[in-house]
N, C-alpha and C positions, 0 to 999 in steps of 0.2 A: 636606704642606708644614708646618712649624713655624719659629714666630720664633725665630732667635736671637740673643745680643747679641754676635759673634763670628764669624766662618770665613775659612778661610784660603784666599785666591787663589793658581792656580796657573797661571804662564805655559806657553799655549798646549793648558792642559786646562778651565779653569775654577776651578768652588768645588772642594775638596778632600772627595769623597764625594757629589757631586751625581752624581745618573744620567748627567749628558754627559757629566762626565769620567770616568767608570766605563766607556762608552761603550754607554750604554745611552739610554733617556728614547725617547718618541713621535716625534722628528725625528731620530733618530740619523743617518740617511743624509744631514742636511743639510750642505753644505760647515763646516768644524770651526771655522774662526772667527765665522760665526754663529749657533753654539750656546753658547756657552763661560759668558758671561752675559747675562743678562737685568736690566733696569731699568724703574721703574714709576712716573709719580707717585701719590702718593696722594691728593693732591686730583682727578687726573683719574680713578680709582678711585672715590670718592666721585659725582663725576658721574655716571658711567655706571652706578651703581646707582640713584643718584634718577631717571636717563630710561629705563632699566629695569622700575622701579620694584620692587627687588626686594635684599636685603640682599647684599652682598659686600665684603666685606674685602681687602686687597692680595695676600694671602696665597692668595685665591683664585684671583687670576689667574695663580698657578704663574709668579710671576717672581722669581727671586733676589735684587735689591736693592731695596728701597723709597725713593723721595727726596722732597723736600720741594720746593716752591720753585726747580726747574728746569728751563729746558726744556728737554725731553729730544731733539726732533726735531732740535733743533740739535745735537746730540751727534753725529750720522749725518756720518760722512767726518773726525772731527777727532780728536787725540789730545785725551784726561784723562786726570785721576786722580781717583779715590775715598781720600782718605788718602792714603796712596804704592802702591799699586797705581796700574798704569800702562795704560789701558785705550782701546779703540780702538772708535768706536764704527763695526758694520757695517752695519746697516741698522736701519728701523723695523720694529716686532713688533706687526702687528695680529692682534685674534685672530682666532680658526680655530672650526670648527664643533667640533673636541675641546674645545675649552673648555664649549660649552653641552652637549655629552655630558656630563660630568665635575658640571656645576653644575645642571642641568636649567634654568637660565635661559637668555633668547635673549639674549644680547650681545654678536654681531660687530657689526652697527648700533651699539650704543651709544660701544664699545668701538674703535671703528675707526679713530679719529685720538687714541686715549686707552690704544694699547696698549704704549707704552713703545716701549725699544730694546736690539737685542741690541748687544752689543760681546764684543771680543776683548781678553785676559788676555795684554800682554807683559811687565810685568813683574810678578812675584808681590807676595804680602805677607800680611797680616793684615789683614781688613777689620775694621774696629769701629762699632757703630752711631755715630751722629751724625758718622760720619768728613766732612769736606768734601767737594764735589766741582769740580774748577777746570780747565779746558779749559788746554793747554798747546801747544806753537809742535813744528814738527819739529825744529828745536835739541833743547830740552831734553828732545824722547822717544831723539833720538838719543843722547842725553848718557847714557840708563838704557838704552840697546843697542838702542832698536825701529828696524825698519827706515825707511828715508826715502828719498828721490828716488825712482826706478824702481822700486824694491823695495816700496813705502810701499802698506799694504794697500789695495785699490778697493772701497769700499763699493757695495753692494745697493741701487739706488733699488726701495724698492717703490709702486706705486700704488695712492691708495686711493680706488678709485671708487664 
């Protein structure tokens, strides 16, 4: 994983070069709209290494976007954007025992209600860091072609017990 200040979203594969959309990565069998991308805050990154106790970075938690100052569970079942990318959030993304393979720390406990959310890519673009992020009505996802009424993607509750 490496920061960068740029990458281009691409509807209905993801980041452009990211292992989902190559159709590769540890979950590749997963249904394809909750791979596509992933989001993270980093202040809940931050927690879950001080109740850890143990250093980690956002970088470490093998998620695509970093954000500030959002809630992200609320993202789960609504249209946004990141910038003008057009994004659909599918379910929450708590981590998984590959993570503490990967890291050699224990943080699905920590990490549990702090692991971000995956969403789906409908319509592309250019991400850029510090881009905004602003929840948007089915109107105006319809207005950039995502689907809506019946069609309109059903997110993933997942449980975190």
């Amino acid at each position: 994983m490496r920061r960068v200040p740029a990458a281009d979203a691409v509807a209905g594969l993801g980041l452009a070069g990211d292992r989902y959309a190559l159709g590769g990565g540890t979950w590749a069998g997963y249904p394809d709209l909750e791979k596509q991308l992933t989001l993270i805050d980093a202040d809940a990154v931050a927690e879950a290494a001080a109740e850890a106790g143990v250093p980690l970075g956002p970088g470490d938690t093998r998620r695509n976007l970093v954000t500030g100052g959002i809630d992200l569970p609320d993202l789960v079942g609504r249209w946004f954007t990141v910038g003008d990318v057009l994004l659909f959030g599918m379910k929450r993304c708590p981590p998984c025992a590959h993570l503490e393979r990967l890291t050699g720390a224990r943080l699905v406990r920590p990490m549990l209600r702090r692991g971000g959310v995956n969403a789906a890519v409908f319509a592309g673009g250019r991400l850029v860091e510090g881009a905004p992020v602003a929840v948007v009505d089915d109107a105006a996802a319809a207005r950039r072609g995502a689907p809506v009424g019946a069609a309109r993607p059903v997110p993933r509750i997942v449980a975190l017990d």
